[in-house]
C-alpha positions as CSV (number, residue, x, y, z in Angstrom):
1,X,-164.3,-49.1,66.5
2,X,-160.9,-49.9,67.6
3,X,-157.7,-48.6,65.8
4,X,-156.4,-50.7,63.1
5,X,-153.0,-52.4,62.4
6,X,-151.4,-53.3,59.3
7,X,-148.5,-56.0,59.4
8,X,-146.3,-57.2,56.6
9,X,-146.2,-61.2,56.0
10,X,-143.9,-62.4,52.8
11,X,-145.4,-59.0,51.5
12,X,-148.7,-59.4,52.0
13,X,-150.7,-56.9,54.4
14,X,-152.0,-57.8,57.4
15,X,-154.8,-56.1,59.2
16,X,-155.6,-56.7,62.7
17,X,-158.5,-55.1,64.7
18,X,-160.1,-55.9,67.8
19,X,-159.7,-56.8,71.7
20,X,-160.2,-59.9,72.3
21,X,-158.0,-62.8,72.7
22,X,-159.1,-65.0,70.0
23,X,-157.8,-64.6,66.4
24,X,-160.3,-64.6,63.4
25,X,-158.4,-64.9,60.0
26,X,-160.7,-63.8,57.6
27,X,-160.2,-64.9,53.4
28,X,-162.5,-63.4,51.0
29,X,-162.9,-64.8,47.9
30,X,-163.9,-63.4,43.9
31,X,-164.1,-60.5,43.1
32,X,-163.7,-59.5,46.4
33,X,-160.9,-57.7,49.0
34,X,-160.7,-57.6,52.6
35,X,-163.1,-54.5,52.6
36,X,-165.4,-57.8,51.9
37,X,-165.7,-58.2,55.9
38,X,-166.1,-54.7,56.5
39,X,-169.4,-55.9,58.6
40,X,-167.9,-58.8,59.8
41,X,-165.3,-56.9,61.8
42,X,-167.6,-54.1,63.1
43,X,-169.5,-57.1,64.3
44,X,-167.2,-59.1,66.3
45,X,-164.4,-57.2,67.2
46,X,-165.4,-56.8,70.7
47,X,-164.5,-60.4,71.4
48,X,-161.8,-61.3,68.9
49,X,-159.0,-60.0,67.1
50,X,-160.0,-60.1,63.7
51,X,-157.3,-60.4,60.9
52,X,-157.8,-59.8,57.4
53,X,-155.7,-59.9,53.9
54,X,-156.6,-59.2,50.1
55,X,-155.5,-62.5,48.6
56,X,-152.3,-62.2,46.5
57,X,-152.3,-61.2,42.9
58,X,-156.2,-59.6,43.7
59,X,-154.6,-55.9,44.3
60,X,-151.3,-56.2,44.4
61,X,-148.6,-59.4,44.5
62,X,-147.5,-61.7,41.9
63,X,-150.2,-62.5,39.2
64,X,-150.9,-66.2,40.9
65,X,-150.2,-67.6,43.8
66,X,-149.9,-71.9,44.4
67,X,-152.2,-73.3,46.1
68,X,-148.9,-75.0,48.2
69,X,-147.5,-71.3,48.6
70,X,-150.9,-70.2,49.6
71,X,-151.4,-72.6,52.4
72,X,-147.2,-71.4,53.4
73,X,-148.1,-67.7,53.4
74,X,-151.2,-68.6,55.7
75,X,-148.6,-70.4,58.0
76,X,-146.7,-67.5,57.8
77,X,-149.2,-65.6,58.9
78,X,-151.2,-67.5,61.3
79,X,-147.5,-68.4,63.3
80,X,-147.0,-64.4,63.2
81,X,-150.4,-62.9,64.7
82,X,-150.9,-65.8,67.0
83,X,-148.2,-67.9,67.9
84,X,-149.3,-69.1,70.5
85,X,-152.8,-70.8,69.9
86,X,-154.7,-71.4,67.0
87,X,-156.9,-69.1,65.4
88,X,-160.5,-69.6,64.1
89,X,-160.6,-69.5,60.0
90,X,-163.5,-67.0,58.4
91,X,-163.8,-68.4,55.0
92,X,-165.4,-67.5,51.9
93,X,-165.9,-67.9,48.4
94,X,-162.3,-69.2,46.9
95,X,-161.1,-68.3,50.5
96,X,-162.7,-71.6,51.2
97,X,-160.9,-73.7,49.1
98,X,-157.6,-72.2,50.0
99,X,-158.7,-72.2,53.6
100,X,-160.0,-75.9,53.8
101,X,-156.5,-76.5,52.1
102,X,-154.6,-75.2,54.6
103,X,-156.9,-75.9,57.9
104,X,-156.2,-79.9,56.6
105,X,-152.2,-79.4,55.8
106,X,-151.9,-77.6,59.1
107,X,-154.6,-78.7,61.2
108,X,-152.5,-77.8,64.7
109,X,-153.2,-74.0,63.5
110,X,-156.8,-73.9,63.2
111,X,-159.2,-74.3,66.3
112,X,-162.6,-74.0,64.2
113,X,-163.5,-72.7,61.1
114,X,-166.3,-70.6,59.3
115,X,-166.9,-71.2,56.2
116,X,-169.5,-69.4,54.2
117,X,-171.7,-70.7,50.8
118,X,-168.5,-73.2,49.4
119,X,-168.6,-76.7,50.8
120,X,-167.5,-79.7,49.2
121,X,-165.9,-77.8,45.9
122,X,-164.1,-81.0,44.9
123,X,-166.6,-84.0,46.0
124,X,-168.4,-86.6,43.5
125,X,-171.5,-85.8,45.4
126,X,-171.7,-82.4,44.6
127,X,-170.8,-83.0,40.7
128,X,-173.7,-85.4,40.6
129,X,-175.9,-83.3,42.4
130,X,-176.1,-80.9,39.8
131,X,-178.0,-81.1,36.8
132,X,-176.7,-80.5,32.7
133,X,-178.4,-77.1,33.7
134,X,-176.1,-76.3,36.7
135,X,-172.7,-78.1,35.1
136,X,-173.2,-76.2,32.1
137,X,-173.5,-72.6,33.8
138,X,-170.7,-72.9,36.7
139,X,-168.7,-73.8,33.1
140,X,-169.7,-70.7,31.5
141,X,-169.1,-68.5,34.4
142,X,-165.9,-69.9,35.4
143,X,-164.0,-70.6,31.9
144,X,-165.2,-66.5,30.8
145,X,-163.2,-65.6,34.2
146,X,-160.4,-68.0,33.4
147,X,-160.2,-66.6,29.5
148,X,-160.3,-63.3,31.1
149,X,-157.4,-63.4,33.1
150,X,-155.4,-65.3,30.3
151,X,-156.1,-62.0,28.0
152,X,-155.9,-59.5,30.6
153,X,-155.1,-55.8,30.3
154,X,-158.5,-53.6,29.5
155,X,-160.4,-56.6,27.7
156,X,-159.8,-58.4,30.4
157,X,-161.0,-56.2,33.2
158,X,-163.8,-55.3,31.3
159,X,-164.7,-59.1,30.5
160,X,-164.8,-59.6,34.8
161,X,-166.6,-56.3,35.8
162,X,-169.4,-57.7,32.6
163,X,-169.7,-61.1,35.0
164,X,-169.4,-59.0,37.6
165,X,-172.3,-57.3,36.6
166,X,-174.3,-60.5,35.6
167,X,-173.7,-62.6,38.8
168,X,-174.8,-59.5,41.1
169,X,-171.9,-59.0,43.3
170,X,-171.7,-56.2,45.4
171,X,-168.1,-55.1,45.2
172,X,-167.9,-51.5,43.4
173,X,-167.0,-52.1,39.9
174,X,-164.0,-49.8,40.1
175,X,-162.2,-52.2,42.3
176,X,-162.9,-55.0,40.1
177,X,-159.8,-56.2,37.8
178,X,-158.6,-59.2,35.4
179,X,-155.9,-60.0,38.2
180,X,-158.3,-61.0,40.5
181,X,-159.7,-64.3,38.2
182,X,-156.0,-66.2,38.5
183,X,-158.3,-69.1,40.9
184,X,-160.7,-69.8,37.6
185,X,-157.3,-70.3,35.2
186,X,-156.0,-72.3,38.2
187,X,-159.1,-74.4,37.8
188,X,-159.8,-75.1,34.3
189,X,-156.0,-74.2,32.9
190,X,-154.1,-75.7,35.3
191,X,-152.3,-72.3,36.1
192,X,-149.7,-72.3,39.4
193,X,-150.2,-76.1,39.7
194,X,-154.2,-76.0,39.4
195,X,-156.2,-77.7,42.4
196,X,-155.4,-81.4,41.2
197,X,-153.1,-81.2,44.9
198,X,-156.4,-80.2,46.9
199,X,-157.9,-82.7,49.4
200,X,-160.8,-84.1,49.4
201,X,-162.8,-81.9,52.4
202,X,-162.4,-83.7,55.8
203,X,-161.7,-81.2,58.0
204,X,-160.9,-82.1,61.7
205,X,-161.7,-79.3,63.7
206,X,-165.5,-78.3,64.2
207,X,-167.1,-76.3,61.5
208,X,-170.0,-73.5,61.0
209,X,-171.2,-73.8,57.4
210,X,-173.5,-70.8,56.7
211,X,-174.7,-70.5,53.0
212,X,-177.3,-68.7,50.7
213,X,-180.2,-70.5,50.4
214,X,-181.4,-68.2,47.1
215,X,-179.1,-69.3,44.4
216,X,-179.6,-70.8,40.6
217,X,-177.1,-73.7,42.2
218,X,-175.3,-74.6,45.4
219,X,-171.7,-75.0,45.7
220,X,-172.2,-77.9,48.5
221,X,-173.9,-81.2,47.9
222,X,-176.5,-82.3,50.4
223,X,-174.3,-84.8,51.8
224,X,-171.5,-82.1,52.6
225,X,-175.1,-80.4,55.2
226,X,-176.1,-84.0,56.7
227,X,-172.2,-84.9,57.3
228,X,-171.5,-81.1,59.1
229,X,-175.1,-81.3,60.5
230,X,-174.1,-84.8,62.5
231,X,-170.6,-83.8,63.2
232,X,-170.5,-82.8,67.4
233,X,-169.7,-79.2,67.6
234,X,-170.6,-78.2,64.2
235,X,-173.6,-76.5,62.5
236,X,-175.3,-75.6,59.4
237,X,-177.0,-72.6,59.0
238,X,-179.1,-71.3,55.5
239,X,-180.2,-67.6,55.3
240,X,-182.8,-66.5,52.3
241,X,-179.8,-65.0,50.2
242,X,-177.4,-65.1,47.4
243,X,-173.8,-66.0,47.2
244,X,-172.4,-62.9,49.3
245,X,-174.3,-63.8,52.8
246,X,-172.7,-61.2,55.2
247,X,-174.1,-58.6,52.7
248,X,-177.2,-59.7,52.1
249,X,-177.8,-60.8,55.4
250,X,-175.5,-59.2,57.9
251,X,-177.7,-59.3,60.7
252,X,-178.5,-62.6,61.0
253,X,-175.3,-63.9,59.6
254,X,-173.4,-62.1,62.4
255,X,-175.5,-63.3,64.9
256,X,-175.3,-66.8,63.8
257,X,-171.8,-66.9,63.9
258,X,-171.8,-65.1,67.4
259,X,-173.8,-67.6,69.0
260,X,-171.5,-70.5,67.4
261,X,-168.4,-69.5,68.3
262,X,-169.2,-67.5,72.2
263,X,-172.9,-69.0,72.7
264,X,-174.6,-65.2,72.9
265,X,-176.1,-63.0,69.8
C-alpha cells in the first residue's frame, strides 16, 4: 500500500492515497466513516488517487452541516486535491444524496460518478414504487434516527447503535454515535434547511450505479435502472447483497467498478 496523506479543507480531513493521475472522492454515508472504503482504496489505488473524508458532524465538526455548505466544502475540496481536472465521485449511502447535489451544482468538477445502492432518493417513481409495506418501514427506520439525534447524549447513541444492530450494518458499534443521524432530522425535521433545495436526479456526466439486489426495499425505482441503463457511457450493475455492497461483495464490486472506469478487472 502506498503512504497516506491527510490535508485540512474548512477543517475537514482529507485523505489521499494512491499513484495514479485520476482523483476518486469517496463519501460514505450512515453510520459509516471513511474507514467505510477501506477495500475500496486497497483496490484501486494503483490507478487513482483516492481521496476520502468522514462527513461533518459524523466524528468530529459542527453537529449538521447544509446541504448548500456541503456541496461548498466539496468545492473546496475537489478545487484543492485536483485543480486541474475533474475528479470521479465514489458515492454512497447519504454520500449520494450530498454527492448528486453537488455533481449537478458543479457539474464542471465531476468527470463520472459511482454511486452505490441510493438512486433516485427524491423521484415520484420511486415513492410509488413502494408499497404501504416499504413507506411505512423506511418511516420507522428513518424518524427513530431523526428522534435519536434530536435527544442525543447516551439515549441517543444507544437508540442508533439498537438500529444499527437491526439493519445489520457492519461498522463496529463503538464507532457508532447520535451525531452521525443529523441527514434523517434533516429529512423529516427540516434541520440545516432539510433537502426541500435538492434536485431532482439528472446528472450530466456518465454514471455506474451498483446496488444490492438482497434488500426488504430498494432505494431506486426501476425507472432510475432503465434511464442509467440507456444513458451512453453508463451502467447498472446488481450484486446478491445488502445495503453495504463493497462489504458484502468486495470482489466483484471492485472489479465492476474497475472495468467501468479503466476497461480491465
Amino acid at each position: 500500500m502506498s503512504t497516506e496523506l491527510c490535508i485540512t479543507i474548512n477543517g475537514t480531513e482529507v485523505w489521499l492515497q494512491g499513484e495514479g493521475d485520476e482523483v476518486i472522492l469517496m463519501l460514505h454515508g450512515w453510520p459509516d466513516t471513511r474507514a467505510l472504503w477501506d477495500g475500496t482504496v486497497d483496490a484501486l489505488q494503483d490507478r487513482a488517487t483516492c481521496a476520502r473524508i468522514t462527513l461533518p458532524g459524523f466524528e468530529t465538526g459542527p453537529s449538521s452541516t447544509s446541504l448548500a455548505d456541503m456541496c461548498q466544502l466539496l468545492r473546496q475540496i475537489v478545487d484543492r486535491i485536483s485543480p486541474d481536472k475533474p475528479v470521479t465521485l465514489m458515492v454512497h449511502d447519504w454520500g449520494c444524496i450530498f454527492g448528486y447535489e453537488f455533481a449537478m451544482r458543479h457539474a464542471d468538477r465531476v468527470a463520472r460518478v459511482v454511486a452505490v445502492d441510493v438512486g433516485d432518493h427524491n423521484s415520484g417513481a420511486l415513492l410509488r414504487g413502494w408499497g404501504a409495506k416499504e413507506k411505512l418501514s423506511v418511516m420507522g427506520y428513518q424518524v427513530w434516527l431523526a428522534l435519536a439525534w434530536k435527544l442525543g447524549g447516551r439515549l441517543g447513541t444507544r437508540m442508533t447503535r439498537a438500529m444499527a444492530r437491526w439493519l445489520r450494518c457492519p461498522t463496529e458499534p463503538e464507532r457508532i454515535t447520535y451525531q452521525m443521524n443529523y441527514p434523517y432530522a434533516m429529512q423529516w425535521f427540516g434541520t440545516a434547511g432539510g433537502f426541500k433545495g435538492a434536485a431532482q436526479i439528472q446528472l450530466p456526466m456518465p454514471l455506474l450505479f451498483v446496488y444490492g439486489e438482497r434488500k426488504p426495499f430498494m432505494f431506486h425505482s426501476a425507472q432510475w435502472l432503465d434511464k442509467v441503463a440507456a444513458t451512453p457511457g453508463s451502467a447498472v450493475q446488481g450484486l446478491p447483497c445488502g445495503h453495504w455492497v463493497m462489504i458484502s461483495r468486495p470482489e466483484a464490486f471492485h472489479a465492476r467498478v474497475r472495468e467501468w472506469l479503466w476497461g480491465q478487472a
